[in-house]
C-alpha positions in Angstrom: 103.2 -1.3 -21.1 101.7 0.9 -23.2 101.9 4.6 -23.2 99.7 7.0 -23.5 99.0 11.0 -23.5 96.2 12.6 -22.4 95.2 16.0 -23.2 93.6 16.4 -18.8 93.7 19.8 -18.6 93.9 23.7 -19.8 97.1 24.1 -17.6 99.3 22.5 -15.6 98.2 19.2 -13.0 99.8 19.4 -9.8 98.2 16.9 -7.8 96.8 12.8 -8.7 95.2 10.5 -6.7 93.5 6.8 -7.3 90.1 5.8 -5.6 88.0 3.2 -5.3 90.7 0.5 -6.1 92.5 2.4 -8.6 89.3 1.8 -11.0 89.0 6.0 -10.8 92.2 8.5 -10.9 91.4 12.0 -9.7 93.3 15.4 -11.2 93.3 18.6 -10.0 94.8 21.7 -11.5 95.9 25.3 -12.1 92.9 25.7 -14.6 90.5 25.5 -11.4 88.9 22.2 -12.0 89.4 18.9 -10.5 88.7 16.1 -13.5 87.8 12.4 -11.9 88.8 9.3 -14.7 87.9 6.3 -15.6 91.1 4.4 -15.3 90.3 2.3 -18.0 88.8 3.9 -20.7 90.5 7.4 -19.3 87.4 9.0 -20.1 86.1 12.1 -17.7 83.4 10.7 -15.6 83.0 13.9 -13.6 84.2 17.5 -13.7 84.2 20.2 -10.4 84.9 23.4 -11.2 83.5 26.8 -10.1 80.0 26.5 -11.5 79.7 23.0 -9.2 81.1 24.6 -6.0 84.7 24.0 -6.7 88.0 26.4 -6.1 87.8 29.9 -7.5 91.4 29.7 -8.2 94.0 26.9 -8.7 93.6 23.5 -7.3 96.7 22.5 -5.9 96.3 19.5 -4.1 94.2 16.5 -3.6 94.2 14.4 -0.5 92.8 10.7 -0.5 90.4 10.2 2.4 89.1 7.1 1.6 87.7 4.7 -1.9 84.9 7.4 -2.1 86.3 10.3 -0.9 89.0 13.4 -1.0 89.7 16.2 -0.2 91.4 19.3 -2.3 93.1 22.3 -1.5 93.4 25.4 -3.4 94.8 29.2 -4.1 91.8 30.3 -3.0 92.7 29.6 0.7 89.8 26.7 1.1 90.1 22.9 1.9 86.9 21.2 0.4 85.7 17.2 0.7 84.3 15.6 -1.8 82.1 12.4 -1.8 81.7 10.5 -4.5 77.7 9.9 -5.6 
């Protein structure tokens, strides 16, 4: 096993989730943006934040709904779903 840091976010990740066969990891957190990864070269494949319709304040949770989709919850009172493309 090899171990490995990852500089994800500006501030604390509170929630993870794997999708699509856990070939993708999903993070969401305080820093308002939810980052989805490659699991294998850990590189950021896609980034929500305000600008793309995402949580005006801290994304607190993510919720799997199924391999190509979630949904996240936030300080900002809203639940959104996301699909992936």
């Amino acid at each position: 096993m090899k171990d490995v840091n990852i500089p994800a976010h500006n501030f604390g990740i509170y929630s993870l989730i794997e999708l699509q066969d856990g070939n993708l990891i999903v993070s969401a957190s305080r820093d308002k943006t939810i980052k989805i990864w490659n699991s294998n070269s850990l590189e950021v494949v896609q980034k929500i934040g305000v600008k793309e319709n995402g949580h005006s304040r801290s994304v607190n949770h993510l919720l799997k709904l199924s391999e190509d989709s979630f949904a996240s919850a936030g300080d900002d009172g809203a639940i959104k779903v996301w699909r992936l493309g």
